[in-house]
N, C-alpha and C positions, 0 to 999 in steps of 0.2 A: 621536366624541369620547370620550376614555378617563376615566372618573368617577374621580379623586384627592382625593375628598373635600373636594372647595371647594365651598362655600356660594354659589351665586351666584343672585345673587337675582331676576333677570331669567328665570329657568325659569318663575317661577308664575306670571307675566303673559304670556307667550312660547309655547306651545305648540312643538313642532318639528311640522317638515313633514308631513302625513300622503300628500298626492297628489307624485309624482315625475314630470317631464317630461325635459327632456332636458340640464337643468343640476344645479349639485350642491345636496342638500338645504340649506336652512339648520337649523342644532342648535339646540337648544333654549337661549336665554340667547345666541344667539353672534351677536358685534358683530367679531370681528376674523378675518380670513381664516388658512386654514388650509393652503392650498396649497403645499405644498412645492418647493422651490427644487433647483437642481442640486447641491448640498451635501446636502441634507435636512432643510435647515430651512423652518420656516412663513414665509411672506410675513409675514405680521403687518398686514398693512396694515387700513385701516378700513371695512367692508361698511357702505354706505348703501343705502336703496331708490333704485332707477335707475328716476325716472317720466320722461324721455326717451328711451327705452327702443325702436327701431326697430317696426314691426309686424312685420317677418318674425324678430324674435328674442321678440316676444309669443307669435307662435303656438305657438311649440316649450316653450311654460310649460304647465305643468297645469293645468285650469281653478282657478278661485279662488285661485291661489300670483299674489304679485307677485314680482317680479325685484329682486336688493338684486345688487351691483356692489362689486369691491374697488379702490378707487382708487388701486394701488399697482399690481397686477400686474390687474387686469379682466379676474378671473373673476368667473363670474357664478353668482349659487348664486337660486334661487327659495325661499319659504319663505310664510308666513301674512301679511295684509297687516299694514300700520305700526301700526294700528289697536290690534293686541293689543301694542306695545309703549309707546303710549302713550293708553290706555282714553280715550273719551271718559265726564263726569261728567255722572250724570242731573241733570236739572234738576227 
């Protein structure tokens, strides 16, 4: 992901991936797919977490990465679980 100086503010809460397995990392702050088309352009479509997610497409994850999913074209990128995008609040 090429830094142009946007402010986005899902980076501080977000970590990017630090373990890689056999899908594409997720970046830090990044909610929208990147995959490029036969044109060259990005999918654009919406990365959610995939928790139906096969077991023989778990295996090929790095341990502790869950699987997020692009609902337009379904690539699949691994990255930190949901957890860091939306903290649970001590009690």
């Amino acid at each position: 992901m090429a830094e142009a100086g946007l402010d986005i503010k899902s980076r501080e809460i977000q970590p990017p991936t630090q373990q890689k397995g056999s899908y594409l990392p997720l970046a830090a702050g990044q909610t929208v797919c990147t995959v490029k088309d036969e044109k060259g352009q990005n999918c654009a479509g919406h990365v959610k977490q995939w928790s139906t997610a096969p077991p023989e497409v778990l295996q090929k994850a790095a341990p502790g990465n869950t699987l997020h999913r692009c609902q337009r074209c379904h690539a699949i990128y691994e990255g930190p679980p949901q957890e860091y995008l939306h903290p649970q609040r001590k009690k």
